[in-house]
VOLO-449643 format. One line per field, with one value per atom (N, C-alpha, C, O): residue in three letters; atom name; x, y, z. Coordinates in Angstrom, 3 decimals. Atoms other than C-alpha are relative to their C-alpha. Example, Ala and Ser with C-alpha at 12.3 -4.5 7.8 and 13.67 -1.06 7.14 Angstrom:
2
aa: ALA,ALA,ALA,ALA,SER,SER,SER,SER
at: N,CA,C,O,N,CA,C,O
east: 0.890,12.300,0.900,1.936,-0.820,13.670,-0.770,-0.261
north: -1.190,-4.500,1.200,1.181,-1.190,-1.060,1.090,2.198
up: 0.000,7.800,0.000,0.665,-0.060,7.140,0.730,0.899
// end
This chain:
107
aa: UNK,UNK,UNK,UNK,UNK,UNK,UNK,UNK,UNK,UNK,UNK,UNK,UNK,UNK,UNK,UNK,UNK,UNK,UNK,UNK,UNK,UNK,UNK,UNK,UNK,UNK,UNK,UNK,UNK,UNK,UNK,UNK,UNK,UNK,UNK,UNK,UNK,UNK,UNK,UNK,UNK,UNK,UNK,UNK,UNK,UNK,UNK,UNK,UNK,UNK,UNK,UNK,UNK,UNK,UNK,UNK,UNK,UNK,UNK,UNK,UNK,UNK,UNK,UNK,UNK,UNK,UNK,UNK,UNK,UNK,UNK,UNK,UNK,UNK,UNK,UNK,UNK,UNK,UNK,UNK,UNK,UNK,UNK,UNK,UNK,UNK,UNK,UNK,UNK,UNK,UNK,UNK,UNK,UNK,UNK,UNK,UNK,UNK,UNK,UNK,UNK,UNK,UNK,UNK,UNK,UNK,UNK,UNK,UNK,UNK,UNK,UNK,UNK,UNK,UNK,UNK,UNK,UNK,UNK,UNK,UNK,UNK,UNK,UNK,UNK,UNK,UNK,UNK,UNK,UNK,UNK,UNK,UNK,UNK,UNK,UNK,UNK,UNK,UNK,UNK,UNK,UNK,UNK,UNK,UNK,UNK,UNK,UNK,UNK,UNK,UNK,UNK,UNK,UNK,UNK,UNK,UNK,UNK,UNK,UNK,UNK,UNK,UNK,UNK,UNK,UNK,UNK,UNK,UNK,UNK,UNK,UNK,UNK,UNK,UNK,UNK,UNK,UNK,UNK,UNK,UNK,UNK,UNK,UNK,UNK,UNK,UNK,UNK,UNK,UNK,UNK,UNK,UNK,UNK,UNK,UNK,UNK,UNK,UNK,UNK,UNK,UNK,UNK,UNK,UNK,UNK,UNK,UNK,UNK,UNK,UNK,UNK,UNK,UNK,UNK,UNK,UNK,UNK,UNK,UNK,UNK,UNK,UNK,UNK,UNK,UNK,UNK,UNK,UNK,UNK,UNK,UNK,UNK,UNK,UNK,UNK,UNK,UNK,UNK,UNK,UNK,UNK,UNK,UNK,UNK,UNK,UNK,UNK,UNK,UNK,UNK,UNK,UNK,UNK,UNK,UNK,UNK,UNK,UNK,UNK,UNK,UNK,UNK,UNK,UNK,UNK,UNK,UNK,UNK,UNK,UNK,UNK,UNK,UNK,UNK,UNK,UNK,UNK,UNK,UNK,UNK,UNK,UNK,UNK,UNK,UNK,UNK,UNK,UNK,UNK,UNK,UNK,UNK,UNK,UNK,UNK,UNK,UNK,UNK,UNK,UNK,UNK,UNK,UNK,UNK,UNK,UNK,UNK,UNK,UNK,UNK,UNK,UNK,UNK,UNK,UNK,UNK,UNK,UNK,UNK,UNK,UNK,UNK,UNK,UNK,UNK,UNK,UNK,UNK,UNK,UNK,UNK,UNK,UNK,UNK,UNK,UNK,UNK,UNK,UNK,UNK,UNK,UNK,UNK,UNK,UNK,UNK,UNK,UNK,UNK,UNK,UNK,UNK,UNK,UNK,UNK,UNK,UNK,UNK,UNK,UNK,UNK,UNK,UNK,UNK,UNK,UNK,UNK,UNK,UNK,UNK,UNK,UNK,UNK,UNK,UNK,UNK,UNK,UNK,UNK,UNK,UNK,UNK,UNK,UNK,UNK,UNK,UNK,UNK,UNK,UNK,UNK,UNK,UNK,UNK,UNK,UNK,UNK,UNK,UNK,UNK,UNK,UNK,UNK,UNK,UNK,UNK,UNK,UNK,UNK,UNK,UNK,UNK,UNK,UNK,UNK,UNK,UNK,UNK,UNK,UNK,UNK,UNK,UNK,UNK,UNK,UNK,UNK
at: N,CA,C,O,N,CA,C,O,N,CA,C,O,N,CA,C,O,N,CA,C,O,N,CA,C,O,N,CA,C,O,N,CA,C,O,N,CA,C,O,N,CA,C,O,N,CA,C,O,N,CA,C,O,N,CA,C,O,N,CA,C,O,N,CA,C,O,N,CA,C,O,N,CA,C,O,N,CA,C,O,N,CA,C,O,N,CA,C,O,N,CA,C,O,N,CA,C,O,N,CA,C,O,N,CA,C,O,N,CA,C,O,N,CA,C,O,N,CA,C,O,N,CA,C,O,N,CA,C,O,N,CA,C,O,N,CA,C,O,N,CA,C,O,N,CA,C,O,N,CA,C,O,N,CA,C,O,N,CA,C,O,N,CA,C,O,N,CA,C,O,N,CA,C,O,N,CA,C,O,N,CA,C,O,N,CA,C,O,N,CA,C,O,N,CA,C,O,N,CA,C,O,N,CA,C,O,N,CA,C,O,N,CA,C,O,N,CA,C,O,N,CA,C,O,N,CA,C,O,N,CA,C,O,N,CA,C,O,N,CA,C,O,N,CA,C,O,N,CA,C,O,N,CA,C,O,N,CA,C,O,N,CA,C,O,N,CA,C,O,N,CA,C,O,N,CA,C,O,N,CA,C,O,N,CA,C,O,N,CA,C,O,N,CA,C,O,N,CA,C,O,N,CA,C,O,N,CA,C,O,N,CA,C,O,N,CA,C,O,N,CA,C,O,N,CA,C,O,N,CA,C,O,N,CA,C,O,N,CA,C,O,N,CA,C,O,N,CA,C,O,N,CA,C,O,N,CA,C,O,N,CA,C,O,N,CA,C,O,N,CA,C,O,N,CA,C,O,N,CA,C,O,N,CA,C,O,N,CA,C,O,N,CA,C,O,N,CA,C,O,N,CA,C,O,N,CA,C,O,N,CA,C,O,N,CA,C,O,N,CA,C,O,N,CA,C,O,N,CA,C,O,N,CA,C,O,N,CA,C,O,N,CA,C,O,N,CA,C,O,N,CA,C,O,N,CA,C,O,N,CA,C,O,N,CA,C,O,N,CA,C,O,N,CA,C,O,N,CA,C,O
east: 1.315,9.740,0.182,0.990,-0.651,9.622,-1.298,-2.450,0.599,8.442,-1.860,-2.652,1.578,4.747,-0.895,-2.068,1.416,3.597,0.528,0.696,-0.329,4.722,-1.024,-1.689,0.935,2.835,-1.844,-2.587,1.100,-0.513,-0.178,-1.331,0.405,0.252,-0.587,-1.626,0.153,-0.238,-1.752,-2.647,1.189,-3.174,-1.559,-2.718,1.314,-5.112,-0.219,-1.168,0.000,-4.057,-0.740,-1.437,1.263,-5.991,-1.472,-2.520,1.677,-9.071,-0.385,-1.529,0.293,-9.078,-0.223,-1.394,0.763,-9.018,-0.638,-1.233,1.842,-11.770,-0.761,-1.890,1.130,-13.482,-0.139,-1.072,0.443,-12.923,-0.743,-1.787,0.403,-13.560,-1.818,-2.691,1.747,-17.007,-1.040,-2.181,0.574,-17.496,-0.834,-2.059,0.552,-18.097,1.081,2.310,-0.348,-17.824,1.107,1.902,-0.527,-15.987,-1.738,-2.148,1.154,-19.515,-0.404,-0.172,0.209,-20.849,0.724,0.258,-0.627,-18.171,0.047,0.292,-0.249,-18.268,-1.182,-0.959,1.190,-22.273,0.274,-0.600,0.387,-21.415,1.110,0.958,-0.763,-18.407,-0.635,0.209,0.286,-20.402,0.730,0.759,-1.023,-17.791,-0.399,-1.373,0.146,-18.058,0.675,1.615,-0.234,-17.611,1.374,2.220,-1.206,-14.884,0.992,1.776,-0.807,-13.536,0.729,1.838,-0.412,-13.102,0.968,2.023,-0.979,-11.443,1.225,2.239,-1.284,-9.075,1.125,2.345,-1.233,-7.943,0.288,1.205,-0.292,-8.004,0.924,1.364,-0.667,-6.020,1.484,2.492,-0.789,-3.713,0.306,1.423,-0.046,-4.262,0.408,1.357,0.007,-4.881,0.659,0.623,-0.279,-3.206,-1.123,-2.296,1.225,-5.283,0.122,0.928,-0.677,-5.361,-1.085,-1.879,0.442,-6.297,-2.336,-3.160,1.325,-10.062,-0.670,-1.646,0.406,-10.511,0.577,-0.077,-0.434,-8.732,-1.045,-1.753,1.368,-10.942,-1.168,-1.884,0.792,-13.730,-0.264,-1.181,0.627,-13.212,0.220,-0.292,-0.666,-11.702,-1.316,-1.465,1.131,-15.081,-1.479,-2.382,0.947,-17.076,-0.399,-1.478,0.054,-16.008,0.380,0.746,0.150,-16.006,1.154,1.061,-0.810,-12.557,0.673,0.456,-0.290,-10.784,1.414,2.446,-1.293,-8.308,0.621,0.375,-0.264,-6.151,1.828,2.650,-1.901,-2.372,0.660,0.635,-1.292,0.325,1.252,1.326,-1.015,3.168,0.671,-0.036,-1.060,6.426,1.546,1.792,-1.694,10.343,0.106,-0.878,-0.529,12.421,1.197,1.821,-1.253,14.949,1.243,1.364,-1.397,18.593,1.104,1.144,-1.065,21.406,1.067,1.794,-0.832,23.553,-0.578,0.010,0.361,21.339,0.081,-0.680,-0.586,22.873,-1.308,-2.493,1.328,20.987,-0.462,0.326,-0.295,19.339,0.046,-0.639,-0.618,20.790,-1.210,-2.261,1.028,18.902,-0.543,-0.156,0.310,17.072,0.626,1.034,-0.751,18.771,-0.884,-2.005,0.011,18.052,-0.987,-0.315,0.147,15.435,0.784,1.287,-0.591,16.872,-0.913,-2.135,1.005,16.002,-0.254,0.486,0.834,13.755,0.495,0.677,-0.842,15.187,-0.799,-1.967,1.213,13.287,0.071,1.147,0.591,11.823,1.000,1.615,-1.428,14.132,0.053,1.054,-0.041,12.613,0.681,1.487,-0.282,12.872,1.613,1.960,-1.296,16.578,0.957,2.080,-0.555,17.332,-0.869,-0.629,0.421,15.508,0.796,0.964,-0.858,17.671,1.352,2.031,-1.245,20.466,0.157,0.982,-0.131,20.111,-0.554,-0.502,0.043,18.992,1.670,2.528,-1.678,22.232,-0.333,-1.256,0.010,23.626,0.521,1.533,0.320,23.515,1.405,2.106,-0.899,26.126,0.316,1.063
north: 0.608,19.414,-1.518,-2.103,1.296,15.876,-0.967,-0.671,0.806,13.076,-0.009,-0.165,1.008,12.391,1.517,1.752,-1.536,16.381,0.300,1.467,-0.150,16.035,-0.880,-0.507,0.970,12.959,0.529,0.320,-0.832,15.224,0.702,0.881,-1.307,18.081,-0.565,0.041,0.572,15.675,-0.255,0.020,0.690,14.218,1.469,1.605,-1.157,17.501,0.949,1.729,-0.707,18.971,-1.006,-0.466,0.827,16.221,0.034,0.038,-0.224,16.499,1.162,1.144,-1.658,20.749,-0.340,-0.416,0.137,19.943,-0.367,0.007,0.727,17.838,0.235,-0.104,-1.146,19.670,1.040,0.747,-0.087,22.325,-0.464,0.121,0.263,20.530,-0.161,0.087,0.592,19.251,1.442,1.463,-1.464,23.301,-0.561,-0.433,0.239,21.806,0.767,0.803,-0.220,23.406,-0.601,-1.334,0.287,22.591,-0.213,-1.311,0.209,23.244,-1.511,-2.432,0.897,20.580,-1.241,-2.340,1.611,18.131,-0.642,-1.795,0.377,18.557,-0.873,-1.735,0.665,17.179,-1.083,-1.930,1.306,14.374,-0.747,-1.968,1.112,12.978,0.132,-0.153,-0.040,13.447,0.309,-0.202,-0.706,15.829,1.076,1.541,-1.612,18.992,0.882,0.455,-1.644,22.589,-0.186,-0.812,-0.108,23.367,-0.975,-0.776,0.582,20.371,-0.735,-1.268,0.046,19.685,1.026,0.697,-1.314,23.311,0.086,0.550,0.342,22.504,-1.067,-1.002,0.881,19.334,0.612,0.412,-0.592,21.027,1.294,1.733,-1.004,24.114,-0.496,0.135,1.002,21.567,0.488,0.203,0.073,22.625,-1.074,-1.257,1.058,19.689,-1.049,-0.878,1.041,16.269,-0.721,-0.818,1.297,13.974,-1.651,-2.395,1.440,10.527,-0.931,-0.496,0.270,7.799,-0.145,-0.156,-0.080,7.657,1.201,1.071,-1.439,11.575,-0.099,0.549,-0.068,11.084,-1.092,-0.917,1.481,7.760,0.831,0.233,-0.622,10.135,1.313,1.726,-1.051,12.764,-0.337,0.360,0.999,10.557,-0.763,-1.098,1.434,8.130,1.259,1.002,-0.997,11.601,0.631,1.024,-0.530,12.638,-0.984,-0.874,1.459,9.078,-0.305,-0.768,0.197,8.962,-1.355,-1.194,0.697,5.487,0.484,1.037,0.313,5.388,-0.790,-1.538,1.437,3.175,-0.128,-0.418,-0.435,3.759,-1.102,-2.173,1.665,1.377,-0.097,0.829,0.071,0.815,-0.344,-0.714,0.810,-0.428,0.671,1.444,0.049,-0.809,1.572,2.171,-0.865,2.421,-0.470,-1.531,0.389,2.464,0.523,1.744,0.161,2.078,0.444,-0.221,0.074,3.551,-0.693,-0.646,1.195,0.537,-0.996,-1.691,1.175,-1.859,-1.372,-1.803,1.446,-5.390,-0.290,0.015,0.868,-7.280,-1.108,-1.828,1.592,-10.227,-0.930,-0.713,1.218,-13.400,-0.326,0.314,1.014,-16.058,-0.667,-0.303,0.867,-18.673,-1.172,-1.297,1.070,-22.018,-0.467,0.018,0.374,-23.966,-1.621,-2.420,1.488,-27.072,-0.954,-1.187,1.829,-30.628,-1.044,-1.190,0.763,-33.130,-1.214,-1.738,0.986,-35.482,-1.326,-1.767,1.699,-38.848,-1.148,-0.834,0.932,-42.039,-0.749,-0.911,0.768,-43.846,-1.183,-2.104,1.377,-45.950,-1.361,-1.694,0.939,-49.254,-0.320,-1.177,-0.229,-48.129,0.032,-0.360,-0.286,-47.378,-1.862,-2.195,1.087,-50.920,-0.788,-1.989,1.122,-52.687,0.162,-0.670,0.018,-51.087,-0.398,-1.209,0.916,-52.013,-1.518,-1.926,1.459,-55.500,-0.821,-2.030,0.618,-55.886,-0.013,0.855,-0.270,-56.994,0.628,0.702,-0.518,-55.115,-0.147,-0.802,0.726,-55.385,-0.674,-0.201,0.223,-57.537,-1.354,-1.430
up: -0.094,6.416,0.045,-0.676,-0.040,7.559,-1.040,-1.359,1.156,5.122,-0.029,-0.958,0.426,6.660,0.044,-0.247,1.025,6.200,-1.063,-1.417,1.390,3.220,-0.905,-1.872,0.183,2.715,-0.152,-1.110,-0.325,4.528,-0.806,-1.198,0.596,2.414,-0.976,-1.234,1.246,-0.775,0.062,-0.738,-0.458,0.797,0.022,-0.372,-0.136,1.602,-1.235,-1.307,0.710,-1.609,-1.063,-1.921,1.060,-3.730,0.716,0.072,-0.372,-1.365,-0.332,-0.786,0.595,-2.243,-1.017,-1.390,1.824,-5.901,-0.321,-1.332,0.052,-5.559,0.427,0.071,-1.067,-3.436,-1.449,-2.197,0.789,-6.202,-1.366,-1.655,0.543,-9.004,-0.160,-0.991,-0.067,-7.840,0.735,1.198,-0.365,-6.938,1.368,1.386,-1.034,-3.268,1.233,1.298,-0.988,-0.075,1.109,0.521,-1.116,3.197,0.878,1.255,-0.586,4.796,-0.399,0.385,0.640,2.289,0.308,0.610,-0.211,2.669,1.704,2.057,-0.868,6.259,0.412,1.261,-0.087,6.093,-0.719,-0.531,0.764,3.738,0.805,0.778,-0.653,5.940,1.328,2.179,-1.256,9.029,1.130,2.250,-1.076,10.503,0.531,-0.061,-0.812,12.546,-1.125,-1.796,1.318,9.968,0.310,-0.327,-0.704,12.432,-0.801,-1.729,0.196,12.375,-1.598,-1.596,1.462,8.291,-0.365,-0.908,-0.176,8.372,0.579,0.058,-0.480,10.746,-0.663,-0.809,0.983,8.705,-1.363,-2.160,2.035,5.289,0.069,-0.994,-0.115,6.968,0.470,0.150,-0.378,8.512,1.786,2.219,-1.051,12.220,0.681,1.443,-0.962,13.402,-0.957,-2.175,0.712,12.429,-0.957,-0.598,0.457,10.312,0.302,-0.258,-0.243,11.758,-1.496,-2.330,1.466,9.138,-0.032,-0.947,0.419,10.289,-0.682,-1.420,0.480,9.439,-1.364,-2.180,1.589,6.121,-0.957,-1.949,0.630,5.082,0.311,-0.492,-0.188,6.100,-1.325,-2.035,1.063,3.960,-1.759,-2.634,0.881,1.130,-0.523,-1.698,-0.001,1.628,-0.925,-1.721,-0.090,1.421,-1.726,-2.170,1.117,-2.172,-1.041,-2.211,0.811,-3.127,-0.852,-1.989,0.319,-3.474,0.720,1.921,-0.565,-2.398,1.115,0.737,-1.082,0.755,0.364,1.311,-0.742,0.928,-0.023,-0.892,-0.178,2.116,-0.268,0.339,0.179,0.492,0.643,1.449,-0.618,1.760,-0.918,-1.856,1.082,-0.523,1.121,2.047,-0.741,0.373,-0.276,-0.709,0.205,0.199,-1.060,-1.082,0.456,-1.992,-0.055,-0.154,-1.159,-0.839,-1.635,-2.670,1.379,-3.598,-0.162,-1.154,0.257,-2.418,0.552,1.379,0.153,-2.405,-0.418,-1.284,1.387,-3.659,-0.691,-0.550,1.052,-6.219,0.720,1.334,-0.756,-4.766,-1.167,-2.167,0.283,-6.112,-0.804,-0.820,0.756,-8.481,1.064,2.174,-0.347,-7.147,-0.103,-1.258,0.748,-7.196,-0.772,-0.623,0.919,-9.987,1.293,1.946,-0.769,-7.948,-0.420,-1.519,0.150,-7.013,-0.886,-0.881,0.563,-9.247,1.143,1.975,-1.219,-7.188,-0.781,-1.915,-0.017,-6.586,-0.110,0.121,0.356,-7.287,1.619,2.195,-0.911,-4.336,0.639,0.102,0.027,-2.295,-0.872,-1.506,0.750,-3.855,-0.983,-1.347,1.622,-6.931,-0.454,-1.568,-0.097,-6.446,0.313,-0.065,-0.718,-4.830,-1.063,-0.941,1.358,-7.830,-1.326,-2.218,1.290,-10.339,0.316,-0.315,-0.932,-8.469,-0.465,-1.283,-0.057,-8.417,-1.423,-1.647,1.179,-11.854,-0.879,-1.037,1.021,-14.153,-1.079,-1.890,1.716,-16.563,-0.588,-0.337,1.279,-20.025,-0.492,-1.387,1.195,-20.931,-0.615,-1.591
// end
């Protein structure tokens, strides 16, 4: 099974439980996302793909939020990344540099 019906299956299996939970139909949900019977059936059976407007649809329907994240994968030889350097200390103003200069010192 490849990663993104795996992803679907996850997806359609939290809209069923909420669907049960709230003892609501497919009929029902198909009137509150403004979908075709059919067509709610077909995504909840997994006929058809779900693209992300039909998922935000039925997601929006049982007033659940949609909202796909994204993050890195993670790599089991991944290096560490490095520190940051340590900032430069900021230098004084040329003037300023050419006035201490030319003052004598202390002796």
């Amino acid at each position: 099974m490849k990663e993104i019906d795996i992803i679907e299956l996850d997806f359609l299996t939290r809209i069923t439980k909420t669907m049960e939970a709230r003892h609501m139909t497919a009929s029902a949900l198909a009137r509150k996302a403004n979908m075709s019977h059919s067509g709610v059936f077909r995504a909840l059976s997994g006929t058809v793909g779900l693209s992300f407007e039909r998922a935000y649809q039925l997601a929006d329907a049982l007033g659940l939020e949609f909202y796909p994240m994204l993050r890195m994968k993670e790599s089991p030889a991944a290096p560490e990344t490095p520190e940051a350097p340590a900032p430069a200390r900021p230098r004084p103003p040329r003037r300023a540099r050419r006035a201490s200069a030319a003052q004598p010192q202390g002796r």
